[in-house]
C-alpha positions in Angstrom: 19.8 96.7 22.2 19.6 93.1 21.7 17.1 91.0 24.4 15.4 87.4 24.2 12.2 89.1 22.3 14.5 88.8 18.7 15.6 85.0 20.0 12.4 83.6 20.5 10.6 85.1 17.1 13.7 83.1 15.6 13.2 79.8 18.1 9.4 79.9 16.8 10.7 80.7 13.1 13.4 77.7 13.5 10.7 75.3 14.9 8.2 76.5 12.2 10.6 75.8 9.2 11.7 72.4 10.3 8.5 71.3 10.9 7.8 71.8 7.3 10.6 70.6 6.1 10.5 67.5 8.0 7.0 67.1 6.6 8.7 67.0 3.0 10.9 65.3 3.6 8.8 62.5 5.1 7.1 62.2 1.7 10.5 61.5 0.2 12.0 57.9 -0.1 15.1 57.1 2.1 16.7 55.9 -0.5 17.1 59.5 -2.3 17.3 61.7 1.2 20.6 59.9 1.8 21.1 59.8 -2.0 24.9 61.9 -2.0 23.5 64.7 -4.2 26.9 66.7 -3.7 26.2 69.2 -0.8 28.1 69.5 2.2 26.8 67.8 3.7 26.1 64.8 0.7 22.4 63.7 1.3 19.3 65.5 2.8 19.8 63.1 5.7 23.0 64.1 6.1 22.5 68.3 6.2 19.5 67.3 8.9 21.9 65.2 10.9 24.1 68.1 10.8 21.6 70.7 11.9 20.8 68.8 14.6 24.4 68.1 15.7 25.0 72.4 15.3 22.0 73.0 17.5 22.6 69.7 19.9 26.1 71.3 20.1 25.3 75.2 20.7 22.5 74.9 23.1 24.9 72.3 24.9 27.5 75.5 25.4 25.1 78.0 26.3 23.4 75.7 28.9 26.7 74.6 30.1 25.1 70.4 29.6 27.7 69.8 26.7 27.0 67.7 23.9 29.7 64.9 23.6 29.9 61.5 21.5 29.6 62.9 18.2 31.9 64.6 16.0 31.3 67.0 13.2 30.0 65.0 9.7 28.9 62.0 12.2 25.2 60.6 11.5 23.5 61.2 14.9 20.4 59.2 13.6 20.5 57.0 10.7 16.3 56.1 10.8 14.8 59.1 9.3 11.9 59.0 12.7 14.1 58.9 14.8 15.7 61.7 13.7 12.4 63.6 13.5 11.6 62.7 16.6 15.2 64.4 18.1 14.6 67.7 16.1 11.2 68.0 17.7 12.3 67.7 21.3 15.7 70.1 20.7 12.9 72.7 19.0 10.6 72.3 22.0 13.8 73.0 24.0 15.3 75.9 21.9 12.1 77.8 22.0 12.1 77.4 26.0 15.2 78.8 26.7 15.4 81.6 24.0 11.8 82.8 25.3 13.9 83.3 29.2 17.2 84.6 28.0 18.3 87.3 30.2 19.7 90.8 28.2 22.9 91.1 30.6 23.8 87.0 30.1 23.3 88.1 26.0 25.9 90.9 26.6 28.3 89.2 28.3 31.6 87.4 27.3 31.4 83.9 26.3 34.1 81.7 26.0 33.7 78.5 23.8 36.4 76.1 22.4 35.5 75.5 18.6 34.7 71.7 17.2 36.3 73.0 14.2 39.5 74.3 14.8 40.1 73.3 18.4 40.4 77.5 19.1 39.2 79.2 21.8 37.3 82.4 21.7 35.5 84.9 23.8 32.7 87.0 22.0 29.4 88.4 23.1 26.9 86.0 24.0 24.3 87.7 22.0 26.8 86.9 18.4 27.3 83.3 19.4 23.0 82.8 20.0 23.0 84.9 16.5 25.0 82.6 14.8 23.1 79.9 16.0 20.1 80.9 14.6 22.2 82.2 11.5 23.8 78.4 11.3 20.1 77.0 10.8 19.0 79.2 8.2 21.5 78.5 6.2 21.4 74.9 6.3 17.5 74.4 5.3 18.7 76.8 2.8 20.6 74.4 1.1 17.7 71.9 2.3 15.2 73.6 -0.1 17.5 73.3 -2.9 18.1 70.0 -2.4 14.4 69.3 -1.9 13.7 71.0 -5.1 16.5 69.5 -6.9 14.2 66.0 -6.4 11.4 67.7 -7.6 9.9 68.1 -4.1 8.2 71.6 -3.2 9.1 72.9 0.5 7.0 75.9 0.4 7.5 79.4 1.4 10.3 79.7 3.8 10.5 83.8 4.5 10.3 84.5 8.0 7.2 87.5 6.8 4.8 84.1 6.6 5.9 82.3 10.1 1.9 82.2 11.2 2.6 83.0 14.7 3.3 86.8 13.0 -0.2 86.3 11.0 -2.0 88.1 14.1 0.2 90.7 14.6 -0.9 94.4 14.7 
């Protein structure tokens, strides 16, 4: 049975991890987080922009308040504080709603209309708020590669070490 409980341990693990990222990546010049270093997404900057755009997107569709003005690829913030600064608000927002998701809105039909493709689909909400999460792990996975590639270190990323799991028990 799927309820909010597993969506808000991943809204605290998604907040977690991009505040540390973010806190990398603040210590790494502009000039080489938009550096095209042949991901994706081209630049650090760039896969950021595009988490945020993913989430900004999603949580648009699942609180029916949907995101419009920017397409897929598009730089949603080109200052690097700015950009910060929109990832912290969404995360503040993100952990809010997963932490009241109802279990029968999870299992029922959602219908979207893909940015992709321009296909509609119906699947179980509780798949589409999966992938979500799914979508952001993946992404700062290719973040920390990135980071390392420039020599930076992001830390431990495994969701065992989130510290709001450290009192558990």
């Amino acid at each position: 049975m799927v309820d909010n409980a597993q969506f808000a341990l991943m809204a605290q693990y998604n907040q977690w991890m991009n505040q540390k990222l973010y806190a990398v990546c603040a210590s790494i010049p502009d000039r080489d987080r938009k550096r095209d270093l042949g991901a994706f997404f081209k630049s650090i900057h760039g896969t950021l922009n595009h988490l945020l755009y993913g989430d900004k997107a999603w949580m648009g569709r699942f609180t029916e308040q949907p995101f419009t003005g920017a397409k897929l690829g598009q730089e949603l913030y080109g200052d690097f504080d700015e950009l910060r600064q929109a990832r912290v608000v969404l995360d503040q927002q993100i952990l809010a709603w997963a932490q009241q998701l109802n279990v029968d809105w999870l299992h029922a039909a959602f219908e979207y209309t893909s940015g992709i493709d321009s296909q509609t689909r119906v699947l179980p909400t509780w798949v589409l708020v999966t992938h979500m999460f799914n979508h952001q792990t993946h992404h700062r996975g290719q973040l920390t590669t990135l980071i390392k590639q420039l020599g930076y270190e992001p830390g431990i990323t495994d969701l065992p070490w989130l510290p709001a799991l450290n009192s558990y028990g």
